[in-house]
C-alpha positions as CSV (number, residue, x, y, z in Angstrom):
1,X,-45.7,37.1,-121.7
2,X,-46.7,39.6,-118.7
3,X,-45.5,41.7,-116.2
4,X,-45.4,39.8,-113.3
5,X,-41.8,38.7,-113.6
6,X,-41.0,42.0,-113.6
7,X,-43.5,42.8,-110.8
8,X,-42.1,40.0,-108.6
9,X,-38.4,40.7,-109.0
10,X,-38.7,44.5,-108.5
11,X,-40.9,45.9,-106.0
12,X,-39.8,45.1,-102.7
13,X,-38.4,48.2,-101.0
14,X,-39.5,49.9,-104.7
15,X,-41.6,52.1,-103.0
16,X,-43.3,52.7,-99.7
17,X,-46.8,54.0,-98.7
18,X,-45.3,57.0,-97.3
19,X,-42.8,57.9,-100.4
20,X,-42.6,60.8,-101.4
21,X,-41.8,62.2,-105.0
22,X,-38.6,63.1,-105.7
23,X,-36.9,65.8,-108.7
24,X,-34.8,63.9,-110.8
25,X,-33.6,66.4,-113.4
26,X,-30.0,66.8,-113.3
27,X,-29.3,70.3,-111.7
28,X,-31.4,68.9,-109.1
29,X,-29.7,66.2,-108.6
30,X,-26.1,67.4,-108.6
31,X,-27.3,69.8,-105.8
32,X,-28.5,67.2,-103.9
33,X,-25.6,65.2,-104.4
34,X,-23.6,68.1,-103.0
35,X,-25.1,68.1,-100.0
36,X,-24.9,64.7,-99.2
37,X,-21.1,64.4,-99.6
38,X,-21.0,67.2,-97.1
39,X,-22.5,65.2,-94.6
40,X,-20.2,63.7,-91.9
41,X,-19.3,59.7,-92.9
42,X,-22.2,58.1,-90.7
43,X,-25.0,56.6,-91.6
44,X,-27.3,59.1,-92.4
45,X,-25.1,59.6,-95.1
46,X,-24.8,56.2,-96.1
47,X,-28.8,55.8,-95.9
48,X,-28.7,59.2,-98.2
49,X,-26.7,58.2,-100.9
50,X,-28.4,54.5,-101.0
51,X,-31.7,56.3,-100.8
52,X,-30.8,58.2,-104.2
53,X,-28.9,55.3,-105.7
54,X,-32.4,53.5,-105.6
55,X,-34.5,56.3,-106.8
56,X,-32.1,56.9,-109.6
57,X,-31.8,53.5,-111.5
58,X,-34.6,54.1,-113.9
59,X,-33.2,57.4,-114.7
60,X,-29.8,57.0,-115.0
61,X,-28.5,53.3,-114.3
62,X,-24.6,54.3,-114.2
63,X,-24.9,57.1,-111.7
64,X,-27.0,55.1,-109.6
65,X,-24.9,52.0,-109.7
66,X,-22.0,54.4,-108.6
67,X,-24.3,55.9,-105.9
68,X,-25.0,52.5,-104.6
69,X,-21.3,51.3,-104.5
70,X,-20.6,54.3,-102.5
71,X,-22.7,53.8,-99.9
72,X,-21.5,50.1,-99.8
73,X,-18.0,50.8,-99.6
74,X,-19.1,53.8,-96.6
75,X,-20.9,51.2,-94.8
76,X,-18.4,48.7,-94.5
77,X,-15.8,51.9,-93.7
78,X,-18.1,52.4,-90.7
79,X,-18.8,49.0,-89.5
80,X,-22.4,50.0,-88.6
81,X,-23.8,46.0,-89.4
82,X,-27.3,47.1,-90.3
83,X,-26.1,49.7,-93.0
84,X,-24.4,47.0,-94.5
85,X,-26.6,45.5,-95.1
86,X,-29.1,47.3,-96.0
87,X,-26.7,48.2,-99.0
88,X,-25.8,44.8,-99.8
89,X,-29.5,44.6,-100.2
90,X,-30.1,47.9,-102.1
91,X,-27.0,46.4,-104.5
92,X,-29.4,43.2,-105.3
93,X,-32.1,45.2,-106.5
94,X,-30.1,47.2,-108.9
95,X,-29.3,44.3,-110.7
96,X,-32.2,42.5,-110.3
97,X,-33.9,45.3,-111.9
98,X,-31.6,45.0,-114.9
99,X,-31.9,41.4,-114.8
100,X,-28.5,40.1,-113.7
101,X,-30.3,37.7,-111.6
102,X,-27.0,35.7,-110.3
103,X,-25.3,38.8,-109.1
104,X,-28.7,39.9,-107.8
105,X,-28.9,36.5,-105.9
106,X,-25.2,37.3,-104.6
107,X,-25.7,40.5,-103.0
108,X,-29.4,39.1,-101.2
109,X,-26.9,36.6,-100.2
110,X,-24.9,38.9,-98.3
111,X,-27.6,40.7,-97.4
112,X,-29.0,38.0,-95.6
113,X,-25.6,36.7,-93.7
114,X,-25.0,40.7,-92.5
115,X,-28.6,40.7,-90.8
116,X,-28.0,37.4,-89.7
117,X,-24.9,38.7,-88.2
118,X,-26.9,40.6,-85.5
119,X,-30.1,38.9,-85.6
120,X,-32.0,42.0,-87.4
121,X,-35.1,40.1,-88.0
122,X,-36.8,43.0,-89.7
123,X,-33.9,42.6,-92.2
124,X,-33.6,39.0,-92.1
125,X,-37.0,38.6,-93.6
126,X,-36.5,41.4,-96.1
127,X,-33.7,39.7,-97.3
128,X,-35.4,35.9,-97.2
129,X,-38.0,38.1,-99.7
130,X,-35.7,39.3,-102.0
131,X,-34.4,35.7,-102.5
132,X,-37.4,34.1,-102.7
133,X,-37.8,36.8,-105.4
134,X,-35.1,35.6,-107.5
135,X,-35.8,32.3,-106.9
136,X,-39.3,32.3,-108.7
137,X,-37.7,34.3,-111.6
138,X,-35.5,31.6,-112.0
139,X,-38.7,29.1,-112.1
140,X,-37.9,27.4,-108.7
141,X,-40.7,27.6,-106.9
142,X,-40.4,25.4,-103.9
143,X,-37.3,27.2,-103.4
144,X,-38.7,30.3,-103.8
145,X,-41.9,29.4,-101.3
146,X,-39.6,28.2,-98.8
147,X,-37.8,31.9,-98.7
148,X,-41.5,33.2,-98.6
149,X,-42.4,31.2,-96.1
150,X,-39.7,32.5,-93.8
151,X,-40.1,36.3,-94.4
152,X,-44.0,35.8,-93.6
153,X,-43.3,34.1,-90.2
154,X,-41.2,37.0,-89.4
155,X,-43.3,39.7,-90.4
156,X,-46.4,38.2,-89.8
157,X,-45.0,37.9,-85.6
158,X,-46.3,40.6,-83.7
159,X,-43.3,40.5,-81.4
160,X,-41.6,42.4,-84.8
161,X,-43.4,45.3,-83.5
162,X,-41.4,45.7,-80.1
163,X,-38.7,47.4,-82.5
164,X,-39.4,50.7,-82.1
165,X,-37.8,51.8,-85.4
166,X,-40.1,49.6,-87.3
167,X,-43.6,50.9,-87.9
168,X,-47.5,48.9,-88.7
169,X,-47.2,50.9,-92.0
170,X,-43.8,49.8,-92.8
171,X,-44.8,46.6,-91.6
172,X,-48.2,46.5,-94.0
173,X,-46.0,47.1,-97.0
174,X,-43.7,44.4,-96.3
175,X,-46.7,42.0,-95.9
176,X,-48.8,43.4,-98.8
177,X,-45.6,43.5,-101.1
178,X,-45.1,39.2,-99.8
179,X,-48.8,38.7,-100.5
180,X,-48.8,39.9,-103.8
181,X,-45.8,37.7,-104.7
182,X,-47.4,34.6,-103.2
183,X,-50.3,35.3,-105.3
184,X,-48.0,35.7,-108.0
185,X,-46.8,31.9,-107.6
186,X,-49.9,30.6,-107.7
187,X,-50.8,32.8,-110.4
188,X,-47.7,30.7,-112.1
189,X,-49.2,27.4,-110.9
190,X,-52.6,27.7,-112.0
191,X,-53.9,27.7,-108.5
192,X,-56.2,30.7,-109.2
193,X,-57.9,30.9,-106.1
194,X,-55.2,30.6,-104.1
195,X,-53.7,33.1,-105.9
196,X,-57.1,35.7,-105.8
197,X,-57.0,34.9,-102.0
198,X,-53.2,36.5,-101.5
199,X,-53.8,39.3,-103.7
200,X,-56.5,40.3,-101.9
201,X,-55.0,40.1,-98.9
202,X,-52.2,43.2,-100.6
203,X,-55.7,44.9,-101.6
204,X,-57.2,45.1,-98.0
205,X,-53.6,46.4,-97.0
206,X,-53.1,49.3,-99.7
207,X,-56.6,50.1,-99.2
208,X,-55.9,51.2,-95.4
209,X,-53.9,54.2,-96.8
210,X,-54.4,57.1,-98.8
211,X,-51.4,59.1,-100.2
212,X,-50.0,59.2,-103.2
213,X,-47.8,55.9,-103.3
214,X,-51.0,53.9,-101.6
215,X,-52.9,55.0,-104.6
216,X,-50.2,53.5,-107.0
217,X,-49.9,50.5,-105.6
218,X,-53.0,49.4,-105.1
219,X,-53.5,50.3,-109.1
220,X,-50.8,48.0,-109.0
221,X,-52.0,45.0,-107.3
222,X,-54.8,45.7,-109.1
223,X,-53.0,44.7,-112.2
224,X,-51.8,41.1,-110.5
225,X,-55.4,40.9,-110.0
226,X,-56.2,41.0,-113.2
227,X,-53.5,39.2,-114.4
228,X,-55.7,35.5,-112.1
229,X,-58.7,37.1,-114.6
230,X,-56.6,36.7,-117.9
231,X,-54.9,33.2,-116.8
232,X,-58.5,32.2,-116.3
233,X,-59.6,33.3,-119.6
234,X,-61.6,36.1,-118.1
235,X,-59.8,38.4,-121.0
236,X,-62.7,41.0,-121.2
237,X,-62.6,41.1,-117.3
238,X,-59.3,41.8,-116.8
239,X,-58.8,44.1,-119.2
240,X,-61.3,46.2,-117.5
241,X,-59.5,46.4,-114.4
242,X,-56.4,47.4,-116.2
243,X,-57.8,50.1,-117.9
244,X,-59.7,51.2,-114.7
245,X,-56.4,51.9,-112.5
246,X,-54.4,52.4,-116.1
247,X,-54.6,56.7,-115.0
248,X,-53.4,56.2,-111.1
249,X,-49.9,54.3,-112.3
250,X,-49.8,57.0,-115.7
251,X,-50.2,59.6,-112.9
252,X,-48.7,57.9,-109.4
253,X,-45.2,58.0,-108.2
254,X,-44.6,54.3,-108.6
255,X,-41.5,53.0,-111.2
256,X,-42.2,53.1,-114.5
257,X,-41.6,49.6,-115.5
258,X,-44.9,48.8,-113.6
259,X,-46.6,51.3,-115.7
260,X,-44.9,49.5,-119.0
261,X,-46.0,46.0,-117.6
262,X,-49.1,47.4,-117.5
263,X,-49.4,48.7,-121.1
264,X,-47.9,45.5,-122.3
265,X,-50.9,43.4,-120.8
266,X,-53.5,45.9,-122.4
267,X,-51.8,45.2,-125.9
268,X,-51.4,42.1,-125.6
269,X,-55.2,41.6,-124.2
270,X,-56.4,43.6,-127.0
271,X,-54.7,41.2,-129.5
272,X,-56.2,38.2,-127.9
273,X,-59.5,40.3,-128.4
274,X,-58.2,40.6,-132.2
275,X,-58.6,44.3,-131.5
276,X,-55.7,45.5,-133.7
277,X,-55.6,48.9,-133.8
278,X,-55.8,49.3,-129.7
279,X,-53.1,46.6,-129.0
280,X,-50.7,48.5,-131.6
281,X,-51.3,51.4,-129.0
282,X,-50.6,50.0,-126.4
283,X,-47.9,48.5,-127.7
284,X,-46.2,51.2,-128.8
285,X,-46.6,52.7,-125.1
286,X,-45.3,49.9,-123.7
287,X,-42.3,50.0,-126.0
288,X,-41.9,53.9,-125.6
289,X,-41.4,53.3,-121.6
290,X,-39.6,50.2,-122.2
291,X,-36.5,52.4,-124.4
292,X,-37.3,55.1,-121.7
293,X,-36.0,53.1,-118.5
294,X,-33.8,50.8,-120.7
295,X,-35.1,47.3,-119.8
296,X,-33.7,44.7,-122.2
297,X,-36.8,42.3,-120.9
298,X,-39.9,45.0,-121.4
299,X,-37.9,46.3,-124.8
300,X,-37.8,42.2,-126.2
301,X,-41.9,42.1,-125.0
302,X,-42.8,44.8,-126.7
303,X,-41.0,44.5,-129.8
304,X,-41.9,40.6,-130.0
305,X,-46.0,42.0,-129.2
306,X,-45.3,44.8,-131.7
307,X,-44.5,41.9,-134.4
308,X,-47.3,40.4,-133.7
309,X,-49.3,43.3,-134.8
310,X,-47.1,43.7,-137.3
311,X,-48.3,40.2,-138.6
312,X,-51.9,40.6,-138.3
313,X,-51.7,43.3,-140.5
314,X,-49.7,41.4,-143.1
315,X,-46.4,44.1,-142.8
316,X,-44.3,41.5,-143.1
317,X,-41.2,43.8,-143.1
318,X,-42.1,45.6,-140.2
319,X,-42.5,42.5,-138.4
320,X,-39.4,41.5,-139.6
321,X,-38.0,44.3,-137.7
322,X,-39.5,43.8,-134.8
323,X,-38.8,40.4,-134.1
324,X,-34.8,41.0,-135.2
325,X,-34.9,43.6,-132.5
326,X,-36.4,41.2,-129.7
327,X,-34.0,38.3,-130.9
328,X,-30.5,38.5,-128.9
329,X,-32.8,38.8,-125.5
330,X,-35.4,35.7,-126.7
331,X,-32.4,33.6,-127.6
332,X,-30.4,33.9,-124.2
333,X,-33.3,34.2,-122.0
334,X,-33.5,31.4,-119.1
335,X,-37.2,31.6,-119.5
336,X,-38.2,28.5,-121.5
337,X,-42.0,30.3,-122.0
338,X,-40.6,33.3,-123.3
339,X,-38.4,31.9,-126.2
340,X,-41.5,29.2,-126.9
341,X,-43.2,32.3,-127.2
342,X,-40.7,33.8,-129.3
343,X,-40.1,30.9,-131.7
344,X,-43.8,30.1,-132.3
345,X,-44.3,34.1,-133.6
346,X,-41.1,33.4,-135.9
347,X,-42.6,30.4,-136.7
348,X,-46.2,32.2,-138.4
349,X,-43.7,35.4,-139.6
350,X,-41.6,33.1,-141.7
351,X,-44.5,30.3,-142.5
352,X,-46.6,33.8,-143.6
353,X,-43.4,34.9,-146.0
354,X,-43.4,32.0,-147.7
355,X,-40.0,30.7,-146.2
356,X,-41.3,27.1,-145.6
357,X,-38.0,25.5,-144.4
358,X,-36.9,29.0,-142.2
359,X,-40.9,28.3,-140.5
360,X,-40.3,24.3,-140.3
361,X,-37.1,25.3,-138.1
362,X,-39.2,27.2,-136.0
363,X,-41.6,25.0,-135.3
364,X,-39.1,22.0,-134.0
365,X,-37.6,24.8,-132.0
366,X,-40.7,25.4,-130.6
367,X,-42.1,22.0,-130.4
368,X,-39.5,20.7,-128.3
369,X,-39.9,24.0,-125.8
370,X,-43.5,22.9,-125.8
371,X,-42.8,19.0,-124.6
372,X,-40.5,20.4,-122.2
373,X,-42.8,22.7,-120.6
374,X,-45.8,20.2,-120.8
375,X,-44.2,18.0,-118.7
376,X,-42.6,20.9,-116.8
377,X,-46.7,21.6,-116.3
378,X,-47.6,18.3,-114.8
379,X,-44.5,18.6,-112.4
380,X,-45.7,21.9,-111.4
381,X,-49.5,20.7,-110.7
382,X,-48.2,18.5,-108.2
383,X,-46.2,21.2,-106.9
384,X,-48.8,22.9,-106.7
385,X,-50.8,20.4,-104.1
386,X,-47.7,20.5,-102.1
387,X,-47.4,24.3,-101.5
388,X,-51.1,24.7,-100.7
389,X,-50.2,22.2,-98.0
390,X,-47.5,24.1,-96.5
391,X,-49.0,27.4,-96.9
392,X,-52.1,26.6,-95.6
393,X,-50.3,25.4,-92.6
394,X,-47.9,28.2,-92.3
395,X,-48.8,31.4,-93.6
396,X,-51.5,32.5,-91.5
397,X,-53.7,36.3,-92.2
């Protein structure tokens, strides 16, 4: 359990280079919202209210939502074809951030069609990202490379460029933020250098820029870099990057559930380093940010690290109530890793209580999970020989 399902599904169009922070208290917002609905119907407005839509969901998922199906519903009143869909789009992320990956997948869907609609290619390939997106989180990953593979031969065209209204830093965030996902997949497949070699590519990228966002999301990719370390079994290694960029996401203007991703791998690096009392934490960070921007997926991973803990120290009851809180999400989860994950800690709570037939159900539950997945492995490691193929051939620095 990581972040980089989360990473992968959420940060396109998350945040640019050039972002700028924005006052989300809620005179402040009420003012601004004022303003915009006294803006003529066009698509500065429309771009307005998306704009704040976006910026709002981890702060207030409802008004946002709202926000969002207003500038939908305004973009389709004004027929302007790029506005629409760049709100279909914006509509995707909102719930793909609160993982309703099928509507997500919807939406990219019409996303995709609209830009098709008048050849945006700049939009085309966004959209080709944000599926490709969806597809890894739903564990189809030649799928999700062949969407990849499409936004990178658009973006990585230099004819892109003779759109005046796209810019080389807008352009670098697009490729940095494709890289990073690439190097995700492999990260998934075991192909560890192929994935170091895509994350570094993102590196080089943020590295070319210096405000505020830049400095976030490197500390960012930074954390996908370490995240090739710890599937290597470079623990120590990995945790020392983490805790070297751990102040610029506490202190950048990047979303909050990348900060919480982050805190969960420092707990659960810690455990694996059977340093209790740091993993319990971080932890408890990651669960405090977690509750904070109301993720069902980050609240489940902490709880489920935070009964962990809870084991090690033999408070049984507190585990108890930790795993109880993680259960609804680990038992309807499409993630076959995660619930393995979940059983095999339910397994050890109940074998540790002394509840032999409660711990003997667990561990058939998670037995078959773990045949599944095995063979799901070998599947994937000659997966794996076939996307090196194609993206050696195809995606090009």
């Amino acid at each position: 359990m990581n972040s980089k399902q989360v990473l992968i599904c959420s940060f396109l169009y998350c945040i640019t280079f050039f972002a700028k922070a924005q006052s989300n208290d809620s005179d402040s917002i009420h003012r601004q919202l004022e303003l915009i609905h006294k803006m003529p119907l066009d698509t500065a407005q429309v771009s307005q209210l998306r704009n704040m839509g976006h910026d709002l969901m981890e702060h207030d998922s409802l008004l946002s939502k709202q926000l969002l199906e207003e500038a939908l519903t305004k973009s389709l009143a004004i027929k302007e074809t790029n506005a629409i869909t760049s709100s279909y789009r914006t509509m995707g992320i909102w719930y793909s951030f609160f993982n309703n990956t099928d509507k997500a997948l919807e939406y990219y869907r019409l996303s995709l069609k609209s830009a098709n609609s008048n050849n945006n290619q700049y939009l085309i390939a966004g959209a080709n990202l944000n599926i490709g997106n969806i597809k890894y989180w739903k564990g189809e990953y030649d799928s999700c490379i062949h969407f990849y593979l499409k936004a990178a031969e658009i973006f990585e065209n230099p004819k892109i460029l003779k759109d005046k209204s796209i810019t080389e830093r807008q352009l670098d965030l697009r490729k940095s933020d494709l890289y990073s996902n690439i190097s995700t997949v492999f990260n998934t497949l075991k192909n560890l250098i192929k994935a170091d070699e895509y994350i570094d590519k993102s590196i080089a990228i943020a590295k070319k820029y210096t405000t505020a966002a830049a400095v976030s999301t490197l500390a960012r990719y930074m954390q996908i870099k370490a995240d090739n370390y710890s599937e290597n079994g470079q623990t120590e290694k990995a945790l020392r990057i983490r805790l070297q960029f751990l102040s610029q996401m506490e202190n950048g203007v990047d979303l909050k559930t990348f900060l919480q991703g982050a805190y969960q791998s420092i707990a659960q690096e810690y455990f694996s380093l059977k340093k209790i009392d740091s993993s319990k934490l971080f932890a408890q960070k990651s669960l405090q940010v977690a509750n904070t921007i109301k993720s069902p997926s980050d609240i489940a991973n902490a709880n489920w690290q935070l009964g962990r803990i809870s084991i090690a120290e033999n408070q049984y009851p507190a585990a108890d109530k930790y795993m109880e809180a993680a259960k609804d999400y680990y038992l309807t989860t499409d993630d076959p890793t995660e619930q393995r994950s979940y059983f095999d800690v339910m397994r050890e709570l109940k074998f540790a209580e002394g509840k032999y037939k409660e711990a003997y159900v667990y561990f058939e539950k998670f037995h078959a999970l773990n045949d599944s997945l095995l063979i799901s492995e070998k599947q994937q490691s000659f997966l794996n020989g076939k996307l090196g193929i194609k993206l050696k051939r195809k995606i090009h620095s």
